[in-house]
N, CA and C atoms as an extended XYZ file, in Angstrom:
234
Properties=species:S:1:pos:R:3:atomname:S:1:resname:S:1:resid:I:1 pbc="F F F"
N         3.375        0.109       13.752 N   UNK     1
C         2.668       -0.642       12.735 CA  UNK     1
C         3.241       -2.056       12.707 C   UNK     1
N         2.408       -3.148       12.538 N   UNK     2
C         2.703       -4.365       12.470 CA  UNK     2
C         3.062       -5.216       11.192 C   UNK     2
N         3.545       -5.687       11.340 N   UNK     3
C         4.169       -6.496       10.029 CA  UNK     3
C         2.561       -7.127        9.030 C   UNK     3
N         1.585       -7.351        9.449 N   UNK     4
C         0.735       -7.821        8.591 CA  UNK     4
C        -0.327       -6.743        8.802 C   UNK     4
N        -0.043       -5.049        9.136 N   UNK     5
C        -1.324       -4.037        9.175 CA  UNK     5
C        -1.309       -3.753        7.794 C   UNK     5
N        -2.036       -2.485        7.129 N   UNK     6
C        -1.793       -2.002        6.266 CA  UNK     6
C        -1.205       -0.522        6.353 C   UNK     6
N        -0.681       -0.538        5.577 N   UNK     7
C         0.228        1.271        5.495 CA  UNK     7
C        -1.319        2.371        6.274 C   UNK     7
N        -0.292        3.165        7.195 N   UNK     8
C        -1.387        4.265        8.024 CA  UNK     8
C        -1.402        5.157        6.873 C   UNK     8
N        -2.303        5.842        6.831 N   UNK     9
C        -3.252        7.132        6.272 CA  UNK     9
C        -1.676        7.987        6.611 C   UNK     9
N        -2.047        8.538        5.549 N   UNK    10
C        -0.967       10.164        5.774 CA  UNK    10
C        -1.651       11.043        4.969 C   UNK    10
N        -1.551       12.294        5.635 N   UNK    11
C        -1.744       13.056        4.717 CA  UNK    11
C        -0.544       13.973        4.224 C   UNK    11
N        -1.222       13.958        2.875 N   UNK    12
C        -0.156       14.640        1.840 CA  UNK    12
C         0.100       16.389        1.223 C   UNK    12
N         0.529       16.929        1.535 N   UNK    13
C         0.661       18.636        1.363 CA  UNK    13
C         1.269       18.616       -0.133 C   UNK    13
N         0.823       19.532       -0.885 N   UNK    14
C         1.283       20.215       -1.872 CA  UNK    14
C         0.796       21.664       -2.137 C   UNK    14
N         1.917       22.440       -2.956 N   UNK    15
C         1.628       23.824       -3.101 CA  UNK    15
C         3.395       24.497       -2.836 C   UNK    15
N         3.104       25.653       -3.863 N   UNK    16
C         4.216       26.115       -3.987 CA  UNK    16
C         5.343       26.081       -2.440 C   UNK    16
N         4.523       26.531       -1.682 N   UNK    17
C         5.731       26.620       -0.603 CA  UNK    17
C         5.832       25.268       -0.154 C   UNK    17
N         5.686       23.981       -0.561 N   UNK    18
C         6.357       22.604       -0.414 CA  UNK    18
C         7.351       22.382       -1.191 C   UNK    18
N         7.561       23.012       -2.065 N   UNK    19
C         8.440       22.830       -3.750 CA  UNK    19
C         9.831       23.192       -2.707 C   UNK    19
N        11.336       22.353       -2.907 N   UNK    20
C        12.126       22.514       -2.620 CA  UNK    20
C        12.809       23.402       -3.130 C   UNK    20
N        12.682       23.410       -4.683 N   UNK    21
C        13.801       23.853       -5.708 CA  UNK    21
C        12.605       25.597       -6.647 C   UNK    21
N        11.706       24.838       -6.261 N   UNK    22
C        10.766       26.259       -6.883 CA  UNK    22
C        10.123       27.402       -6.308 C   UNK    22
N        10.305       27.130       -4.725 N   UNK    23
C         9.510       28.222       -3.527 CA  UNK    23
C         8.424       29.338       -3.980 C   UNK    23
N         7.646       29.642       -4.293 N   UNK    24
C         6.702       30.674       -4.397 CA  UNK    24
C         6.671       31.047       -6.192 C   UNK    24
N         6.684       29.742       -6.931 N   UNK    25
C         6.285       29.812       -8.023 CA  UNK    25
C         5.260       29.037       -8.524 C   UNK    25
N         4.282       29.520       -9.744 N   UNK    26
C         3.483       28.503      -10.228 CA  UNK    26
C         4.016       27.172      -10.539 C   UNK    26
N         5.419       27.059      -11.350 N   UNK    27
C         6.010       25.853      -11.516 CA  UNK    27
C         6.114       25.106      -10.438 C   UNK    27
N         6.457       25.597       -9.171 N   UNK    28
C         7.187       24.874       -7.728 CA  UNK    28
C         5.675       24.298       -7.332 C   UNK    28
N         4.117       24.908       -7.640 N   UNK    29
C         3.190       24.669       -7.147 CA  UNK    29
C         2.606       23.452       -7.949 C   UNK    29
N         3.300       23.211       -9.509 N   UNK    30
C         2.676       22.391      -10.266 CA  UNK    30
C         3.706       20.964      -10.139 C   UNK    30
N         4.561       21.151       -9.629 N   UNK    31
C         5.854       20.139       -9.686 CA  UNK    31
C         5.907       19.577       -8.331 C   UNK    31
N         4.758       20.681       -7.287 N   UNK    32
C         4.707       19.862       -5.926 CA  UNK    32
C         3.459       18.971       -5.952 C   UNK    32
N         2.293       19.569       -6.906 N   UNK    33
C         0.982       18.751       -7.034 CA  UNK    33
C         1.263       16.956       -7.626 C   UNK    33
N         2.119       17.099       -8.791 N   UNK    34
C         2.863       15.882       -9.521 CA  UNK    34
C         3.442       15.189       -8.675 C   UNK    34
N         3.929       15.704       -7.927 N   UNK    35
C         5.193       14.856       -6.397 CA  UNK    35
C         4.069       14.179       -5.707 C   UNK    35
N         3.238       15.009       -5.466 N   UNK    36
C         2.214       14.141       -4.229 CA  UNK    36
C         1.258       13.075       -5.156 C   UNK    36
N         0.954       14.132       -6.570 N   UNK    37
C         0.024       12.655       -7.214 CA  UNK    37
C         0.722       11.393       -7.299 C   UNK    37
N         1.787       11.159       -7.853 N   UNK    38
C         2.780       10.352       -7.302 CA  UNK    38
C         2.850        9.400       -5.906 C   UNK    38
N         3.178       10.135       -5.152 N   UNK    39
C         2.887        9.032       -3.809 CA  UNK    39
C         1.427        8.833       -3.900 C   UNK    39
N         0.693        9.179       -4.132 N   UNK    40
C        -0.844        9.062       -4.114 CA  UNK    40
C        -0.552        7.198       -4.546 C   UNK    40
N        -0.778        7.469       -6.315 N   UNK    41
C        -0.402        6.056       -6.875 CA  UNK    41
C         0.364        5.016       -6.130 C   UNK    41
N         1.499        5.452       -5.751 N   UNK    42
C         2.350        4.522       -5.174 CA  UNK    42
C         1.900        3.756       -4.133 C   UNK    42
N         1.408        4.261       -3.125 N   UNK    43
C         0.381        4.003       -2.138 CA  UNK    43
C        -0.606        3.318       -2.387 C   UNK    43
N        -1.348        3.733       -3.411 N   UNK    44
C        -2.209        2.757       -3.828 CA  UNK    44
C        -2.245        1.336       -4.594 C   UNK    44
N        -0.832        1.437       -5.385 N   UNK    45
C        -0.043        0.343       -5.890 CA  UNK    45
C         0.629       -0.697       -4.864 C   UNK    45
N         1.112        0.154       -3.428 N   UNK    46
C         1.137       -1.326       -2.387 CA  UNK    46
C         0.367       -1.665       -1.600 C   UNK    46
N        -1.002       -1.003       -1.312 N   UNK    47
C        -2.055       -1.747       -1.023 CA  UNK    47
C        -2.583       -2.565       -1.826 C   UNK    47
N        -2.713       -2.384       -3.287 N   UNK    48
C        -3.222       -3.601       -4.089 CA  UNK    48
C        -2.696       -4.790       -4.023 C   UNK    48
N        -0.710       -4.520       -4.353 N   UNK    49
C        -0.100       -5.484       -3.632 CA  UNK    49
C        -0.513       -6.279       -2.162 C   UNK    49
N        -0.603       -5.852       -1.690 N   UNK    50
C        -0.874       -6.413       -0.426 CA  UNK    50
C        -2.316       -6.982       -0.095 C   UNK    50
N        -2.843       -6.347       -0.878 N   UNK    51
C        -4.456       -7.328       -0.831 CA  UNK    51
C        -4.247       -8.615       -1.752 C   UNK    51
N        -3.602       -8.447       -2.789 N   UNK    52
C        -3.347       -9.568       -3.642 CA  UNK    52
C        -2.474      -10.493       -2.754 C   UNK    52
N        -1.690      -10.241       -2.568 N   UNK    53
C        -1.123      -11.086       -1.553 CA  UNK    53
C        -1.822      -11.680       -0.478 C   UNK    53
N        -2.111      -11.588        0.200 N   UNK    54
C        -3.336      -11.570        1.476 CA  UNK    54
C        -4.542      -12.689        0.607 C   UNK    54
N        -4.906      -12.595       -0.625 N   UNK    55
C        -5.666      -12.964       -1.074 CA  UNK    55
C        -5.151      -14.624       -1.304 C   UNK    55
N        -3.777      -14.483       -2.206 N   UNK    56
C        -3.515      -15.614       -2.759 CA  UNK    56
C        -3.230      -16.168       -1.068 C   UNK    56
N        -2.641      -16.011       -0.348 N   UNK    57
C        -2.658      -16.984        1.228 CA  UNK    57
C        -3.396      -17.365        1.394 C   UNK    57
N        -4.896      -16.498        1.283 N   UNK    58
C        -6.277      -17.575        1.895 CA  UNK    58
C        -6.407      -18.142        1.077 C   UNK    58
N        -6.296      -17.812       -0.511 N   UNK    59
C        -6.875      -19.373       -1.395 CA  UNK    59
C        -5.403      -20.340       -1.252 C   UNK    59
N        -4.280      -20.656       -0.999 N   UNK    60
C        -3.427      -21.135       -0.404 CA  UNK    60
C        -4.004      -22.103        0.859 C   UNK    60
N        -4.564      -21.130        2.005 N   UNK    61
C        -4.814      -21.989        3.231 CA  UNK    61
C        -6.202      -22.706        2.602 C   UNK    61
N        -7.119      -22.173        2.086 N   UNK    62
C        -8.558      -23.084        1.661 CA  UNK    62
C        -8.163      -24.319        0.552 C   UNK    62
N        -7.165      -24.072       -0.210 N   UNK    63
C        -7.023      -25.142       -1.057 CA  UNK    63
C        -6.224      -26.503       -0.105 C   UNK    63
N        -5.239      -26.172        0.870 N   UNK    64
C        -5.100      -27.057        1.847 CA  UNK    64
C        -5.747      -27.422        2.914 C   UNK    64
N        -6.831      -27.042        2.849 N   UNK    65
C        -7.587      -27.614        3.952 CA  UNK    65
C        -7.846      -27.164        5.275 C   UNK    65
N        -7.278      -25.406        4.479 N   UNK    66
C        -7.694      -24.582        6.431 CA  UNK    66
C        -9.113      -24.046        6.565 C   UNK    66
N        -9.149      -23.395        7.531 N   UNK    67
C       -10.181      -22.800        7.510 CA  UNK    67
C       -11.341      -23.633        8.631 C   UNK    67
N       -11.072      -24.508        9.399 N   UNK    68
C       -11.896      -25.515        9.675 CA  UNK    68
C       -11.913      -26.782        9.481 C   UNK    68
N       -11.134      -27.545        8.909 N   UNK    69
C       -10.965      -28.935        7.922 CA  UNK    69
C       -10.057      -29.474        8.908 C   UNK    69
N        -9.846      -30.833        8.817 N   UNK    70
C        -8.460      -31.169        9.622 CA  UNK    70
C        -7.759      -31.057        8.476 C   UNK    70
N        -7.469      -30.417        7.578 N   UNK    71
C        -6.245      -30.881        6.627 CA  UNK    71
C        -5.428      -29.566        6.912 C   UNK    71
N        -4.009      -29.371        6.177 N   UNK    72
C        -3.203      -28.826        6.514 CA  UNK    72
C        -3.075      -27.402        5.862 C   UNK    72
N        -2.363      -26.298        6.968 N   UNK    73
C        -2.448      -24.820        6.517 CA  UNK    73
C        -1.305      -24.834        5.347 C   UNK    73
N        -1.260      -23.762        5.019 N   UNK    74
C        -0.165      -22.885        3.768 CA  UNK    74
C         1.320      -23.145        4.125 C   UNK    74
N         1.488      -23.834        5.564 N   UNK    75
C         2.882      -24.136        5.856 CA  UNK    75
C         3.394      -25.497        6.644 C   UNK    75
N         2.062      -26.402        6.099 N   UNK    76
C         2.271      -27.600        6.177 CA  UNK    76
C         1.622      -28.051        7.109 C   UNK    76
N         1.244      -27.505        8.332 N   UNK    77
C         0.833      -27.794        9.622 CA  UNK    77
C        -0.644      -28.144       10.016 C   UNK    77
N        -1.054      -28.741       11.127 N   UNK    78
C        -2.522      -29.451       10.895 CA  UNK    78
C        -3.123      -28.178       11.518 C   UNK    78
């Protein structure tokens, strides 16, 4: 993966026999569902990051004059 891709797809397992500490209980099955909803969010919290980011650069390069313009990119340059 490259420094400017976005995070690869994974897929995520839950269910009692993922539970470290609970193995073959309803609790271990409800405490592994919470674990993964969890990364779920999280995941989705640094792609937003990262679109926001991504975002403010291009209005960055368009407010200086990239994009086509002779004026200068987001890091000074023509």
């Amino acid at each position: 993966m490259t420094k400017n891709s976005f995070p690869c797809v994974r897929l995520l397992f839950a269910g009692e026999a993922t539970s470290p500490t609970a193995f073959g209980t309803l609790h271990g099955a409800r405490l592994s569902g919470v674990r993964e909803a969890d990364r779920v969010l999280d995941r989705m919290e640094a792609v937003e990051r990262m679109a926001r980011e991504i975002g403010r650069i291009a209005v960055v390069h368009e407010v200086n004059g990239g994009g086509g313009g002779g004026g200068q990119n987001q890091f000074g340059f023509k």
